[in-house]
N, C-alpha and C positions, 0 to 999 in steps of 0.2 A: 554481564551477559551470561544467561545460561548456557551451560553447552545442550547441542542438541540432542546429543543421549536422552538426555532426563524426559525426552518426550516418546518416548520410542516405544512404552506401554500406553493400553488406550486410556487409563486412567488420569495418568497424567498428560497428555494430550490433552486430553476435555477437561481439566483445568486449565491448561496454557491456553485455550480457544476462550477461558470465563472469562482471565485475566483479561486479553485482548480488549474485551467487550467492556470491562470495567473501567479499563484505563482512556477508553475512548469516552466514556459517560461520564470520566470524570475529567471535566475541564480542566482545574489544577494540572494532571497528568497528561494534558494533551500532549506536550511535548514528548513523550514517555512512552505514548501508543507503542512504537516500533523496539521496546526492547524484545517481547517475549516473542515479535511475529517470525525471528529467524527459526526459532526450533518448530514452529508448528510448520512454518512453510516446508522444512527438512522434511516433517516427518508425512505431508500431502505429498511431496512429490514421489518421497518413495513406495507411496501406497500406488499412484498411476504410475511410474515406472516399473513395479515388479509386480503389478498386476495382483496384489495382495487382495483379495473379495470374502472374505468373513463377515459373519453379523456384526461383529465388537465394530471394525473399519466400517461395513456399510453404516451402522447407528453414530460413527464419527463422522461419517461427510454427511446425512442429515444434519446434525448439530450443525457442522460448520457453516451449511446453509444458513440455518435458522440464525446466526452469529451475526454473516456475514451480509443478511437482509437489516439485522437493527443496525447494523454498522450503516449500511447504505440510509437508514431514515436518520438516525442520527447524522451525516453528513448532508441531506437533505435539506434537513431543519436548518442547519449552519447555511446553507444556500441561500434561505430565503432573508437570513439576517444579514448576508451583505451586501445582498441586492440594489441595499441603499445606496452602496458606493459602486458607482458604475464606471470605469474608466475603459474608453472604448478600444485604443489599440494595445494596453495591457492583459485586460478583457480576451479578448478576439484571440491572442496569442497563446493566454492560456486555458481557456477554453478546449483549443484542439489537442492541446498538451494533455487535459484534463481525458476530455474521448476517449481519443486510444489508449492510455492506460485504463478504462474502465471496460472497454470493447477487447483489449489484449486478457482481462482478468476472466470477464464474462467465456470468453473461449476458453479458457484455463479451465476451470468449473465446468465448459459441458465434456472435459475429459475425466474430471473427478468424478462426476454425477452416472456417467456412461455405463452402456451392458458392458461386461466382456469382449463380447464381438464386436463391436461399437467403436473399442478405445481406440484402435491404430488407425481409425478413418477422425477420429473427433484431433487424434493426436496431429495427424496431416492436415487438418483444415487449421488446427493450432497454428504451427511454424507457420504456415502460407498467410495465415491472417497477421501473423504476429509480424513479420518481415513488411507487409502492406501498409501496417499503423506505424510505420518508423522505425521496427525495430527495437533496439536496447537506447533509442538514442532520447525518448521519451522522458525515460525516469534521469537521465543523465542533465536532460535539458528545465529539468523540472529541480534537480540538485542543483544548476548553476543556478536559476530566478531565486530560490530562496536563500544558498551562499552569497548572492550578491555578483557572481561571473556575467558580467555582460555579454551577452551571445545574443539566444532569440529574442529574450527580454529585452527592452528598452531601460529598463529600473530594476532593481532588486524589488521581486513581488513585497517583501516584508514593510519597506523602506513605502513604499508608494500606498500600501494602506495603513502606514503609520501614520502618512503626511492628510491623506484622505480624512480619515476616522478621527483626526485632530489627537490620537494618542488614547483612545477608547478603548478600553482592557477590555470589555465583551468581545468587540467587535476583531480585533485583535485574538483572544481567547477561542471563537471560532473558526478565525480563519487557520488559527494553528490547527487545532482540531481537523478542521478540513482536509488540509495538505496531510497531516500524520495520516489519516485514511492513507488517500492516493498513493501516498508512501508503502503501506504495508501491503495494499493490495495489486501495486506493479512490483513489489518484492516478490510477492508470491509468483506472478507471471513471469516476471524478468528469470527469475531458478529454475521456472517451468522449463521455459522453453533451452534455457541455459543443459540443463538436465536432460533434455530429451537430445539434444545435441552429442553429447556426451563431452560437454564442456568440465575445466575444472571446478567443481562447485565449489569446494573448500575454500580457494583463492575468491573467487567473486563474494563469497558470503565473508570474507574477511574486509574484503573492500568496502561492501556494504555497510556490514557492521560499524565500520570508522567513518563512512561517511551520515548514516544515520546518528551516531552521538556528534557528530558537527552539527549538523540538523540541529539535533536537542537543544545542543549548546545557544545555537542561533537564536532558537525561539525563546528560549528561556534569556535572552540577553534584551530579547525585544520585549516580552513580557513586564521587565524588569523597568520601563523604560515609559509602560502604561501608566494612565491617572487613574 
């Protein structure tokens, strides 16, 4: 894992934002999406925490836009391929799981995107939203379904469209895909709001970090596992 230094010029930044995009387009890598997303998420939050407003930064949270939409059609497209396999109260469960982190990120972003005068009303509607959709308990609850911790899940999500998909390495390869999104982009919100808090990031991004190569490890074990 990089440390998050190395992202702290805008140069390298809009490389760690390419990478993102490339490791999510390449299937092989799906498991993989979330190494580079700690350092760029570091280096978003401290642009909306210290109110940093330069061209270099305004033409970085363009880009990141522009990233962070093919990120979104690329998970889309995964959408509609596993459509096939419908399982209703797994479904149902993570569906809302799914929402609020993408409803928690979306607010994230109209802080990024914000005037100046703008940010500490975008920042408040932040926390008040983010507390609304569950909280940190989202991505926590979205770490047990695919470790396999029985909680709000019924099944380990990995497990029930393995058994589904009959062992279908596409279908399987997407949904990793899928969840890696979700993953990087309640990362970025989960620091947000962590951050605006004036929680300790260091320790949460160390958490993370160990529980995202569990992740990896997971998918790449189910992967393995595919016909």
């Amino acid at each position: 894992m990089a440390d998050n230094e190395i992202f702290d010029d805008p140069e390298k930044l809009k490389r760690g934002l390419v990478k993102v995009l490339e490791c999510v387009a390449t299937i092989s890598s799906a498991a993989a999406v979330v190494n580079p997303i700690f350092g760029v998420a570091g280096s978003l939050i401290r642009v909306v925490l210290h109110h940093v407003d330069d061209e270099d930064i305004q033409k970085l949270k363009r880009e990141f836009g522009s990233v962070n939409r093919a990120l979104d059609e690329i998970s889309q497209q995964n959408r509609q391929a596993l459509l096939q396999i419908r399982k209703e109260t797994l479904d149902k469960q993570y569906h809302e799981v799914e929402e609020n982190i993408r409803n928690q990120f979306r607010k994230f972003m109209e802080i990024v995107e914000a005037k100046p005068e703008h940010v500490q009303r975008k920042k408040d509607d932040f926390v008040e939203s983010f507390i609304n959709d569950k909280d940190d308990q989202n991505m926590y609850t979205l770490y047990d379904g695919v470790m396999g911790k029985r909680k709000l899940f019924s099944q380990p999500i990995l497990d029930v469209y393995m058994k589904h998909s009959q062992g279908d390495r596409r279908v399987m390869e997407n949904l990793c895909t899928r969840l890696a999104y979700l993953f990087c982009i309640g990362f970025i919100a989960l620091m947000g709001y962590y951050g605006i808090l004036g929680d300790d990031l260091e320790s949460r991004n160390e958490e993370w970090e160990e529980n995202m190569r569990n992740v990896q490890e997971k998918m790449q074990e189910v992967l393995r596992r595919c016909k």
